[in-house]
C-alpha positions as CSV (number, residue, x, y, z in Angstrom):
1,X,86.9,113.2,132.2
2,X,86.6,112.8,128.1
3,X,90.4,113.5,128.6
4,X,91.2,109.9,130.0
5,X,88.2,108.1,127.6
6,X,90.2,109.3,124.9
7,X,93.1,107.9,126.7
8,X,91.2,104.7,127.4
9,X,90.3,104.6,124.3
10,X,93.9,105.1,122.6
11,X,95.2,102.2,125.1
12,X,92.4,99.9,123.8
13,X,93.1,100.0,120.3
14,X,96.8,99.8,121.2
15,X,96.6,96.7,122.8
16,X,94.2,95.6,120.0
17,X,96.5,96.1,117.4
18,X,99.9,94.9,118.8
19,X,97.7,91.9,120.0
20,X,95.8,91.4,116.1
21,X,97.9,93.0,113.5
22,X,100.6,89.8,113.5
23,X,97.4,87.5,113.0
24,X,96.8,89.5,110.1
25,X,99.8,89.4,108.6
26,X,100.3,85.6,109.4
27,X,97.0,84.5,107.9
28,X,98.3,86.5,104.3
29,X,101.9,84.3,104.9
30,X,99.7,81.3,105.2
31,X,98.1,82.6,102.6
32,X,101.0,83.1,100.2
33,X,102.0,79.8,101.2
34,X,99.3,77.7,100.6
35,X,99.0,79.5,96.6
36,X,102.3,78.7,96.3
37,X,101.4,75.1,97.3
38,X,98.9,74.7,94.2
39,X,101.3,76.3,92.0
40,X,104.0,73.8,92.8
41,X,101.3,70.6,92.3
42,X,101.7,71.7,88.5
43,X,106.1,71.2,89.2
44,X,105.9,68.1,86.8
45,X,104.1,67.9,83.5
46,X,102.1,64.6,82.3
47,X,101.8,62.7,79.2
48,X,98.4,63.0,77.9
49,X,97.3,59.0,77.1
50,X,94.6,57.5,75.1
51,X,93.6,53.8,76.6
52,X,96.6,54.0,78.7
53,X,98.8,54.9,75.5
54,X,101.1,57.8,75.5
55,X,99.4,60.4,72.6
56,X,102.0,61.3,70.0
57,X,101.8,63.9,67.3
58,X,100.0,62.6,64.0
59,X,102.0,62.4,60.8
60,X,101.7,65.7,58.5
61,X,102.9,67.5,55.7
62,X,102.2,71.2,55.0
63,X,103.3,74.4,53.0
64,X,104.2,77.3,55.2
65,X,104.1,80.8,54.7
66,X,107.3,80.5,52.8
67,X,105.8,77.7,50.5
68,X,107.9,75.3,52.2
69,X,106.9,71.8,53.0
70,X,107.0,71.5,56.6
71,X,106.2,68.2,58.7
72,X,105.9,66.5,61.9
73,X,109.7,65.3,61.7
74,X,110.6,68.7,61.2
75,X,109.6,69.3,64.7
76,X,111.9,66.6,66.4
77,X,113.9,67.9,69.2
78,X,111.9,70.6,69.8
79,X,109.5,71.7,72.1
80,X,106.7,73.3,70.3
81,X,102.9,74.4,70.4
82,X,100.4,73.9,68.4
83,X,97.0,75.8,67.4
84,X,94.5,75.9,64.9
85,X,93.1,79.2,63.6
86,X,92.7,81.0,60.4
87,X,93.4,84.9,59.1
88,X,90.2,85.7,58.6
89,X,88.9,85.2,62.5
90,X,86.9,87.6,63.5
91,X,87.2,86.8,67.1
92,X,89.3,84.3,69.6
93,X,92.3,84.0,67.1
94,X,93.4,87.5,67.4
95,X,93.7,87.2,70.5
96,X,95.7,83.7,70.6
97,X,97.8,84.8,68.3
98,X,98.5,88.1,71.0
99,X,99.6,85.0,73.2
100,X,101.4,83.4,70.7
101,X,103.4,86.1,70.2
102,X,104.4,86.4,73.8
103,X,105.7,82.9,73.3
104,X,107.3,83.6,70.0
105,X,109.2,86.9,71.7
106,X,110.5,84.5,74.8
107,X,111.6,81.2,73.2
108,X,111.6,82.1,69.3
109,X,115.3,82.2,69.2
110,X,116.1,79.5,70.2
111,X,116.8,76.1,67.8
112,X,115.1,73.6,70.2
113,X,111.4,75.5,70.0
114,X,108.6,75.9,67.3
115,X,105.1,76.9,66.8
116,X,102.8,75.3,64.4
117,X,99.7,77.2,63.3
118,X,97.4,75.4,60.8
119,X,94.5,77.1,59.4
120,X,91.2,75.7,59.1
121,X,90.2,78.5,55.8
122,X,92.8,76.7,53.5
123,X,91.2,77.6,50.6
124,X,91.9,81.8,51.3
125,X,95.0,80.8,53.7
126,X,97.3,80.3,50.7
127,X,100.9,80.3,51.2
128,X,100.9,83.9,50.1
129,X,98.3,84.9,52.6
130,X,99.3,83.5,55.4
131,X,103.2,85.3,54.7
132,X,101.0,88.6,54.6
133,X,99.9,87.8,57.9
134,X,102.7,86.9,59.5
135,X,104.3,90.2,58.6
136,X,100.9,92.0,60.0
137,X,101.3,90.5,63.4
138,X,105.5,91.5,63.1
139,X,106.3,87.8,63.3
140,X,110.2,87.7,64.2
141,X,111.3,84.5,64.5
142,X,111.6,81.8,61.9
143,X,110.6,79.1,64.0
144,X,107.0,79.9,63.7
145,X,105.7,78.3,61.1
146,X,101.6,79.0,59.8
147,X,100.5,75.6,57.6
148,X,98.0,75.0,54.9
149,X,97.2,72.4,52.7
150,X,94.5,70.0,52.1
151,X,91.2,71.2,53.8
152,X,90.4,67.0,54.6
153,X,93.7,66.6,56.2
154,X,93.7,69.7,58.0
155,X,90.5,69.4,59.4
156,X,91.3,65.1,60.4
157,X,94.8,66.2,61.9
158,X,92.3,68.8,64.3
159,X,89.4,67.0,65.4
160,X,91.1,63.7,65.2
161,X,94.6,63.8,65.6
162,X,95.0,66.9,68.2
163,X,90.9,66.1,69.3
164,X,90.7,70.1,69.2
165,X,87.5,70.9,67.8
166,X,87.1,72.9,64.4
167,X,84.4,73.3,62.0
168,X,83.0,74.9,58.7
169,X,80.2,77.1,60.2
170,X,78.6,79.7,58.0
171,X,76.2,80.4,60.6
172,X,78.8,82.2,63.0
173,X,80.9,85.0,62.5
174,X,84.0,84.5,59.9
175,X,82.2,81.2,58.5
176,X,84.5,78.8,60.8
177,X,84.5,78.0,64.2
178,X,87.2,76.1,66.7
179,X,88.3,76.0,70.0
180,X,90.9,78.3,71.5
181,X,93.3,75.9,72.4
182,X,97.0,75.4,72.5
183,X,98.5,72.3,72.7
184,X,102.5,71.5,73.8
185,X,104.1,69.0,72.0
186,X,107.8,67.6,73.5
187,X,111.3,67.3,71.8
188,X,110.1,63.1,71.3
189,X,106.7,64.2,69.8
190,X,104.5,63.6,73.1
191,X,102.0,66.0,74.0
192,X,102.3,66.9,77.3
193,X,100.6,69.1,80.0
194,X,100.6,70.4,84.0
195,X,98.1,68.3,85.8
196,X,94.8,69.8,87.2
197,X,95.3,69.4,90.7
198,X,93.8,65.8,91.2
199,X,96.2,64.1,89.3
200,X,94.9,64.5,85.2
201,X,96.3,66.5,82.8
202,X,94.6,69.6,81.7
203,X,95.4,68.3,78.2
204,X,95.2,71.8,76.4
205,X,96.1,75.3,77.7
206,X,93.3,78.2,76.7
207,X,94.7,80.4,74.1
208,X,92.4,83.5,75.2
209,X,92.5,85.1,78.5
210,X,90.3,84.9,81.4
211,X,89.0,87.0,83.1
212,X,87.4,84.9,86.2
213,X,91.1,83.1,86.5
214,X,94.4,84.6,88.3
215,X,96.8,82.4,86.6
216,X,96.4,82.4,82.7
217,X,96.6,79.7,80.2
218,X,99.9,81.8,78.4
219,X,101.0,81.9,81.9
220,X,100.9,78.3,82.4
221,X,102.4,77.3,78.5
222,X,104.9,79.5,79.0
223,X,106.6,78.0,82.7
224,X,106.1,74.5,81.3
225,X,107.3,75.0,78.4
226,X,110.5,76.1,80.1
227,X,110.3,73.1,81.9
228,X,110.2,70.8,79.0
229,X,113.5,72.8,77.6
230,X,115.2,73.4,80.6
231,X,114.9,69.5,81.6
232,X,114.2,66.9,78.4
């Protein structure tokens, strides 16, 4: 008698899976499908506007590591990021600079891409510091430039010009605070980003990682800015 439950038994889940296991694997295809969907909301990348008004780079002119002047024009046909940080950062910039470099190691060679890294700690981010640092990090590429200069214009071309936040703080660790963003800049000077799934830009992409999100801000920088080269 428990010989033919167990064959009972055996038929039932049988039946049960031949019947439920294509479910299964359909609902991880719709799945799969419908990420695939979001992703491909972000396929083309927005002008960020103030009242209506395309945002363009601001003028500047900087030293670089090399004690070079380096400025806005310099960056014209290219597609380039920008971020501010400083050497002394205790925290976030090490780890946008990480991401940086991943950028650095897939486009650095080429002509038509830059980075731009301005520090907010001008006064100890002298040209000779900040070439110390660049070797630290193992820097290949000559495309990336780090900028310092006056700590007035620095500090308008942040909070004013890029509207990324930055701050003398010697309340908080490193005496400086800013946000962790990157911004990407086209070959005419426009920034640009991905939209945010209603139909707005996301403006800036996060430097640092995180952990409560599949798809990273490096991730997203990187694809569009393959977009922007591949296509403009």
């Amino acid at each position: 008698m428990k010989k033919y439950s167990y064959v009972g038994i055996s038929f039932i889940i049988l039946v049960f899976g031949i019947w439920f296991f294509p479910k299964i694997m359909d609902r991880i295809d719709q799945s799969a499908v419908s990420y695939d969907k979001r992703l491909d909301n972000f396929k083309d990348l927005s002008f960020v506007k103030l009242n209506d008004i395309k945002r363009k780079v601001p003028g500047f002119v900087f030293l670089n590591q090399d004690s070079i002047y380096v400025s806005n024009e310099d960056f014209l046909g290219k597609v380039f990021v920008v971020e501010f940080f400083f050497t002394r950062c205790p925290s976030i910039c090490i780890e946008m600079n990480k991401n940086m470099k991943i950028l650095d190691n897939e486009f650095g060679y080429r002509d038509d891409f830059g980075i731009a890294s301005f520090t907010i700690d001008p006064e100890n981010d002298t040209p000779k510091t900040l070439k110390e640092y660049s070797e630290f990090i193992d820097v290949k590429s000559k495309n990336w430039h780090f900028l310092t200069g006056n700590i007035k214009d620095i500090y308008e071309l942040s909070n004013s010009g890029f509207n990324i936040f930055s701050s003398i703080n010697p309340n908080v660790a490193g005496g400086f605070e800013h946000q962790g963003f990157f911004a990407l800049i086209d070959k005419n000077g426009f920034l640009r980003s991905r939209e945010n799934g209603m139909g707005s830009p996301l403006v800036y992409y996060l430097g640092i990682n995180d952990e409560k999100s599949k798809l990273q801000g490096i991730d997203m920088i990187k694809e569009d800015i393959r977009k922007l080269l591949e296509n403009e």
